[in-house]
C-alpha positions as CSV (number, residue, x, y, z in Angstrom):
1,X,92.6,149.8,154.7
2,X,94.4,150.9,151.5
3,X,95.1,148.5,149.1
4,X,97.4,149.5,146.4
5,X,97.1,148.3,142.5
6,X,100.0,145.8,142.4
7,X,100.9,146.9,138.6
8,X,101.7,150.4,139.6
9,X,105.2,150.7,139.9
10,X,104.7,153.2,143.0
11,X,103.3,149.8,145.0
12,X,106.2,147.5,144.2
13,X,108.2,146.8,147.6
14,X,111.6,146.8,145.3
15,X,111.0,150.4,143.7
16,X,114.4,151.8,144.4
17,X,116.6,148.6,145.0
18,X,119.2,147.6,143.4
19,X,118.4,144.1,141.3
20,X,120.0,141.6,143.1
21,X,123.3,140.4,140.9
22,X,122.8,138.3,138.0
23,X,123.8,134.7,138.7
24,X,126.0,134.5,135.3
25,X,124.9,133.1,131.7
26,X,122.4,130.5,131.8
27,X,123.5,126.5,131.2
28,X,122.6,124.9,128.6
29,X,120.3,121.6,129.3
30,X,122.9,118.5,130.1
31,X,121.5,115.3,127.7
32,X,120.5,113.0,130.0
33,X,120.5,109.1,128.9
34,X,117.0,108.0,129.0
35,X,116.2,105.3,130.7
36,X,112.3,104.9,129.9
37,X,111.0,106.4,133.0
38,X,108.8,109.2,132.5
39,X,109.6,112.7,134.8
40,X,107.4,113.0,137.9
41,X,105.8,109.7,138.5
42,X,103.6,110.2,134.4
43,X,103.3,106.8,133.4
44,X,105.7,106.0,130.0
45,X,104.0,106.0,126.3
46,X,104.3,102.2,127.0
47,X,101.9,102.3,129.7
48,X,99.5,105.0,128.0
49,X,99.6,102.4,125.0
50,X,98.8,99.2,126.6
51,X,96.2,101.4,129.0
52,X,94.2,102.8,125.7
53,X,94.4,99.2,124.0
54,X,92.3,98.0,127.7
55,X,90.1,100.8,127.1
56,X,89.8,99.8,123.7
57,X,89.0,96.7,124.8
58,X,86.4,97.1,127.1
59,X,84.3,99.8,124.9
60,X,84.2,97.0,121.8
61,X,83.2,94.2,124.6
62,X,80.3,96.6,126.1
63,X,79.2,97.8,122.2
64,X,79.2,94.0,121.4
65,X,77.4,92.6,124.2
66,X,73.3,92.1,123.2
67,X,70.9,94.2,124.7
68,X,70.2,93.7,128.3
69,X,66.7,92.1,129.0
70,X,64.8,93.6,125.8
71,X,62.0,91.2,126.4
72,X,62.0,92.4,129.9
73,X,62.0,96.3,128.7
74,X,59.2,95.4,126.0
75,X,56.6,93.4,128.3
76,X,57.3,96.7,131.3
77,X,56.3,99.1,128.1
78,X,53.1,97.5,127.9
79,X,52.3,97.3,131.4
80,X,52.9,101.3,131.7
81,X,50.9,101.7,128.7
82,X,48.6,99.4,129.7
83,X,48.0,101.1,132.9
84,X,49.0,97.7,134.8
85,X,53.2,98.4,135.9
86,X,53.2,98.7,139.2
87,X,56.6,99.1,141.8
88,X,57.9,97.3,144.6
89,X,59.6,99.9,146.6
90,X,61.2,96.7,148.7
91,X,62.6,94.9,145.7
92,X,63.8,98.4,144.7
93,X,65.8,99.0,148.1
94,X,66.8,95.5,148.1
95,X,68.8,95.8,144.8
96,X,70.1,99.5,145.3
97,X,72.0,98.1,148.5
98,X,73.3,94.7,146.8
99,X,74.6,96.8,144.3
100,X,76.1,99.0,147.0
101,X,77.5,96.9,149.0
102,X,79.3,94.4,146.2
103,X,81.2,97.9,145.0
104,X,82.2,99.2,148.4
């Protein structure tokens, strides 16, 4: 099988043709009245706006929200270091699918 290097001008298909005619001068772009919509289904600066503000929103709620069980995380240091923290491979399980099944 030959394959041929398709930047050589030898390989192109349309070496000898004629260029097909030239459909005339190009138009200019018509102004169209815009009506707030945003081409191809993108969602309007209005929508990008009030989307980043929920964003917004949600990463100062999560940075302001106190730790999460720091006397639990402190008391489960001491037990590893302690030698004493031991795992429940059941209660484990159990949680994994809860959390599975209330996001499905």
């Amino acid at each position: 099988m030959q394959v041929d290097d398709p930047r050589s001008t030898s390989s192109s298909p349309i070496v000898g043709q004629t260029p097909p005619a030239s459909p005339g001068p190009a138009r200019p772009e018509v102004a169209r009245p815009h009506d707030g919509a945003s081409p191809a289904g993108q969602p309007s600066a209005a929508e990008r706006s009030a989307r980043g503000r929920e964003v917004q929103q949600a990463f100062e709620a999560a940075n302001d929200a106190p730790d999460v069980r720091a006397d639990r995380v402190a008391d489960a240091r001491q037990r590893i270091a302690q030698g004493t923290y031991t795992v429940n491979a059941e209660v484990i399980a159990r949680g994994i699918f809860e959390a599975v099944r209330r996001h499905a």
